[in-house]
ZAVO-364451 format. One record per residue: residue in one letter; x, y, z of N, C-alpha, C in turn. Coordinates in steps of 0.1 Angstrom, whole numbers, padded with zeros to 4 digits, always signed. Example, Ala and Ser with C-alpha at 12.3 -4.5 7.8 and 13.67 -1.06 7.14 Angstrom:
A+0132-0057+0078+0123-0045+0078+0132-0033+0078
S+0128-0022+0071+0137-0011+0071+0129+0000+0079
//
This chain:
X+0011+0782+0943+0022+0775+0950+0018+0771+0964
X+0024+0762+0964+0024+0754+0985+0030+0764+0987
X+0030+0766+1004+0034+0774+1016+0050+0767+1019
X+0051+0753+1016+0060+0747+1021+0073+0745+1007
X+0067+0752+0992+0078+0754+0985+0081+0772+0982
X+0072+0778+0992+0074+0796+0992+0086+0795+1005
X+0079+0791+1015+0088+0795+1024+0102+0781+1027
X+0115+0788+1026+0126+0776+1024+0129+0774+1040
X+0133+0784+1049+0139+0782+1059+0137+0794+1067
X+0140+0795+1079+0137+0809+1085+0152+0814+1087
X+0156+0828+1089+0166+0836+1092+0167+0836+1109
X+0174+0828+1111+0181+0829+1123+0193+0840+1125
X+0196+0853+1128+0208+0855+1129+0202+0868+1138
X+0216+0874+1145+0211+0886+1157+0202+0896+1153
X+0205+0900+1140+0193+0910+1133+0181+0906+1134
X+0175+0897+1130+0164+0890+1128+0157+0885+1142
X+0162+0882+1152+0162+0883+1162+0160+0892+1174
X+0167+0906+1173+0160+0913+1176+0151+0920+1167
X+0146+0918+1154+0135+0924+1149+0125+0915+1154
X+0124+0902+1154+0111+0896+1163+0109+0901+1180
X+0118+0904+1186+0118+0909+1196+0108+0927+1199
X+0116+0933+1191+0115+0944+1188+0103+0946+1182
X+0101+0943+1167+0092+0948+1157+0081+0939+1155
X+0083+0928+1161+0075+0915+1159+0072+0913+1142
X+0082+0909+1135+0084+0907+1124+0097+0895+1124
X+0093+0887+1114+0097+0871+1115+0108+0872+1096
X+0118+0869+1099+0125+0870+1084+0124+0851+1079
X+0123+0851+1068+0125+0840+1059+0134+0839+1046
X+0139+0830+1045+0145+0830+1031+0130+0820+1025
X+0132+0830+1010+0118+0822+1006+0124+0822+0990
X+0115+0817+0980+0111+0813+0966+0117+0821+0963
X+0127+0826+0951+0131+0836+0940+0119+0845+0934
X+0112+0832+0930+0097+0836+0921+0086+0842+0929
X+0083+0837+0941+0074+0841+0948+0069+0856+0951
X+0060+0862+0953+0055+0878+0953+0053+0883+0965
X+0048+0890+0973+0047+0899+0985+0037+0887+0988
X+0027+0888+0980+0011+0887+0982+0011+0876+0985
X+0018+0860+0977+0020+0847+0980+0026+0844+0996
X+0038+0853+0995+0047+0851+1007+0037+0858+1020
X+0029+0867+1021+0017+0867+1031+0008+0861+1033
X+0005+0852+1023-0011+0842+1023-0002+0826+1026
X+0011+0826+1027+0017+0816+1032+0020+0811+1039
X+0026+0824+1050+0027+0826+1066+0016+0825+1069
X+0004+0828+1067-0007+0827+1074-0013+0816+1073
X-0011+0811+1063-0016+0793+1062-0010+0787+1070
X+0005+0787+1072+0017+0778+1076+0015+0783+1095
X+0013+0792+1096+0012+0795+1113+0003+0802+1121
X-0008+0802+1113-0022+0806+1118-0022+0823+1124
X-0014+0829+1116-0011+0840+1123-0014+0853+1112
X-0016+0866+1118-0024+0876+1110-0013+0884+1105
X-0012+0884+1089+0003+0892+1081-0001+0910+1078
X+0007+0916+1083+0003+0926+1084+0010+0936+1070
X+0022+0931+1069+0031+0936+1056+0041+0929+1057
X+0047+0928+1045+0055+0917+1037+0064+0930+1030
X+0078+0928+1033+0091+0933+1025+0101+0922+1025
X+0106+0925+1008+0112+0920+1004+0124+0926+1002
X+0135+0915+1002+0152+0919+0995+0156+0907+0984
X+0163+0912+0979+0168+0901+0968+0185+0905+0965
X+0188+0890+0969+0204+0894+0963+0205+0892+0955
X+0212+0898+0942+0218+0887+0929+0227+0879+0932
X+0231+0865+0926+0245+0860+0924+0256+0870+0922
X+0271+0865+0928+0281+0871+0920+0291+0864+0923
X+0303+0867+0919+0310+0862+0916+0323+0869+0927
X+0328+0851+0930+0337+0851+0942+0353+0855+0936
X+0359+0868+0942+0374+0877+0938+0382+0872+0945
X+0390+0864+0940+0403+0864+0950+0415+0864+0938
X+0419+0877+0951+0434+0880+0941+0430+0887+0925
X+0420+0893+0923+0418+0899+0907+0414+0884+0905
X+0413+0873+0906+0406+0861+0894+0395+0860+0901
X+0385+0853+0887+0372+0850+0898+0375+0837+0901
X+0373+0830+0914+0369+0814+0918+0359+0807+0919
X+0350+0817+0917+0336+0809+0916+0325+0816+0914
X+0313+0810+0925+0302+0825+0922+0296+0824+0937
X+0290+0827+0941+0278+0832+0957+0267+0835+0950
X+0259+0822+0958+0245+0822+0956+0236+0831+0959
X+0225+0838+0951+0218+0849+0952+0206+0843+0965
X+0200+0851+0966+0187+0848+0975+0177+0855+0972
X+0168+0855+0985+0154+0862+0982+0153+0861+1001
X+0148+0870+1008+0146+0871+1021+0133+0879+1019
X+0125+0874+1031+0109+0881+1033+0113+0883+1043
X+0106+0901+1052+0105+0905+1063+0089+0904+1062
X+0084+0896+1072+0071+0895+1075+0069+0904+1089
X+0054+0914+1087+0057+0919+1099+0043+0913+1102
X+0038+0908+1117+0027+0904+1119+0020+0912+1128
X+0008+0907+1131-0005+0920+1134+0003+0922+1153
X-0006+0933+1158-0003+0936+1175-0007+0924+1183
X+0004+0916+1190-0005+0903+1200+0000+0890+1192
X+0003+0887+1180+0007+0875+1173+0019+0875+1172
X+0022+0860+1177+0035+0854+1173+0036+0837+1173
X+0048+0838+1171+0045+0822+1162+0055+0814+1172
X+0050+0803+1174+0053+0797+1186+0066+0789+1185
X+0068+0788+1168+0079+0778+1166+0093+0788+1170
X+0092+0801+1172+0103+0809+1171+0105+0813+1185
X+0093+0814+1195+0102+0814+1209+0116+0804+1213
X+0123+0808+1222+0132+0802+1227+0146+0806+1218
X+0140+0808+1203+0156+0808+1198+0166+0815+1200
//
């Protein structure tokens, strides 16, 4: 697979934010399909930067409750916590 259909978008939110701060670890929502091993040989193509470990979460879909009925469903995901080597960071993510 491309780097550019592994990784979808990056996780912007205060968690993630201070884990780059903090842990220097970069979150993504990535591929359903995709594996540890793809999702670290992707980051490293995509931003020249050294992957030190790769964790994953996966949400299932489910189904949206209001009032005892269901109304619909909520889309599942897939999020990579990339953590990268001592000294690297990726330049597109300062400032955020």
């Amino acid at each position: 697979m491309d780097y550019t259909k592994i990784l979808l978008r990056p996780v912007v939110t205060e968690k993630a934010t201070m884990l780059r701060e903090a842990a220097e670890q970069i979150a993504f929502f990535v591929d359903p399909k995709a594996n540890k091993i793809e999702i670290g040989k992707a980051v490293e193509e995509a931003f020249k930067v050294k992957v030190v470990k790769v964790n994953v979460v996966t949400v299932k879909p489910r189904a949206r409750v209001r009032a005892g009925r269901v109304k619909g469903r909520i889309a599942g995901y897939r999020k990579a916590y990339v953590t990268l080597a001592k000294g690297d960071k990726i330049e597109f993510f300062e400032g955020v």
